[in-house]
C-alpha positions in Angstrom: -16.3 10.5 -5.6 -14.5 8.3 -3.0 -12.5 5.3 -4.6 -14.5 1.7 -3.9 -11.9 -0.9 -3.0 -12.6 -4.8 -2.5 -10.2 -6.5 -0.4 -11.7 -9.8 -1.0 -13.5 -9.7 -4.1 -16.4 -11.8 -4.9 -18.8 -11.1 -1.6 -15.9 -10.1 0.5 -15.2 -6.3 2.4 -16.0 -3.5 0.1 -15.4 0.2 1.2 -15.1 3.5 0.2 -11.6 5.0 0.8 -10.0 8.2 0.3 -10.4 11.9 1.3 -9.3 15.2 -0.9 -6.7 16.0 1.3 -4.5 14.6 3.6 -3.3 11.0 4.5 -6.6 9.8 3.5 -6.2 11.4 0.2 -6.1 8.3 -2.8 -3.7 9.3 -5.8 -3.5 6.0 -7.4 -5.1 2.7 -5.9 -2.7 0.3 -6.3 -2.5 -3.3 -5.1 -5.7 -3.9 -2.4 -5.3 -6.5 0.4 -7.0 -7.9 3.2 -5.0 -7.7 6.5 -4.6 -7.6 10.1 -5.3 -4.1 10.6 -7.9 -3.9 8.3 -7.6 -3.7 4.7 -4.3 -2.0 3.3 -4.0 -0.2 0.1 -0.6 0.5 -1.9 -0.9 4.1 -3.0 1.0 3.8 -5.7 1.1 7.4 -7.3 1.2 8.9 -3.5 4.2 6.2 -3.3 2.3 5.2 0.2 0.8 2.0 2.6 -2.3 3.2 3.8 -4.8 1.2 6.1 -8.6 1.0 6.8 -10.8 -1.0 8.7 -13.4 -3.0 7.4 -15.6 -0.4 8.7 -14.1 2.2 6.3 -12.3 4.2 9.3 -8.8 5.6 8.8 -6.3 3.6 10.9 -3.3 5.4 9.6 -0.3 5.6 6.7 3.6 5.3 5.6 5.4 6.7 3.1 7.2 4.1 1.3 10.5 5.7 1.3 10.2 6.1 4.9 8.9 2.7 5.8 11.5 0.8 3.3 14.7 3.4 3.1 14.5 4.3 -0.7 14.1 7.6 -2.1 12.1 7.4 -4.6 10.3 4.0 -4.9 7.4 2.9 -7.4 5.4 0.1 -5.9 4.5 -2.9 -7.8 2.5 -5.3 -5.5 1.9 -6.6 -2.2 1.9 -9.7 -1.0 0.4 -11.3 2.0 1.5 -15.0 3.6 0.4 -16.5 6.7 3.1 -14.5 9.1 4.8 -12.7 6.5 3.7 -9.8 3.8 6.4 -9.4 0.7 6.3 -5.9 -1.5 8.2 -5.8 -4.9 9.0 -2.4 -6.1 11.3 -0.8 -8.4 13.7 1.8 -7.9 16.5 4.2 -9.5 19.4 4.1 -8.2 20.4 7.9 -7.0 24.1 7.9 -8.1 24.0 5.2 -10.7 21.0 5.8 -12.2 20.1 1.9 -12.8 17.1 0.6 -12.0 16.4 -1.9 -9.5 13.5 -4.6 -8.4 13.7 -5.3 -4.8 11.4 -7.6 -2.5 10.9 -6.4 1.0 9.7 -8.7 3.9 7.6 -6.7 6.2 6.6 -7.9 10.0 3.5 -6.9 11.0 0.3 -6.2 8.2 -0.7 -9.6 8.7 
């Protein structure tokens, strides 16, 4: 069974997303928004941004540690504004071992 996701809740864009294998493929759904390219979902097991239309077709996805430059990341929430989207995430360091929150601006999911 393919994960139901509501961007908008209350009346607004349900679909089904998620495939057994591949980019589609759903580990956790985290944080669900509606955006300018569709509707984008925070993976947050598969540490990954992935992004459907409103018709339920595949646009595409990112890794997180390749779209933000951390190693290991472990996404908290995303956040969309007007021109802007913000995503909070922890993070251990790789020498140090501490453990970090960090906000990200991100130009473009709006």
């Amino acid at each position: 069974m393919r994960p139901r996701v509501e961007a908008e809740p209350r009346g607004g864009v349900a679909i089904d997303v998620g495939k057994k294998d591949g980019d589609e493929s759903m580990c956790n759904v985290g944080t669900v928004r509606k955006c300018g390219l569709g509707i984008c979902v925070v993976d947050a097991n598969c540490r990954a941004l992935k992004v459907w239309k409103d018709d339920g077709k595949f646009v595409g996805m990112s890794k997180l540690s390749d779209l933000l430059g951390v190693s290991y990341p472990w996404p908290v929430g995303l956040a969309l504004g007007k021109d802007d989207a913000f995503m909070v995430l922890t993070h251990e360091g790789e020498k140090s071992k501490k453990n970090y929150a960090i906000a990200f601006r991100l130009k473009g999911p709006n």
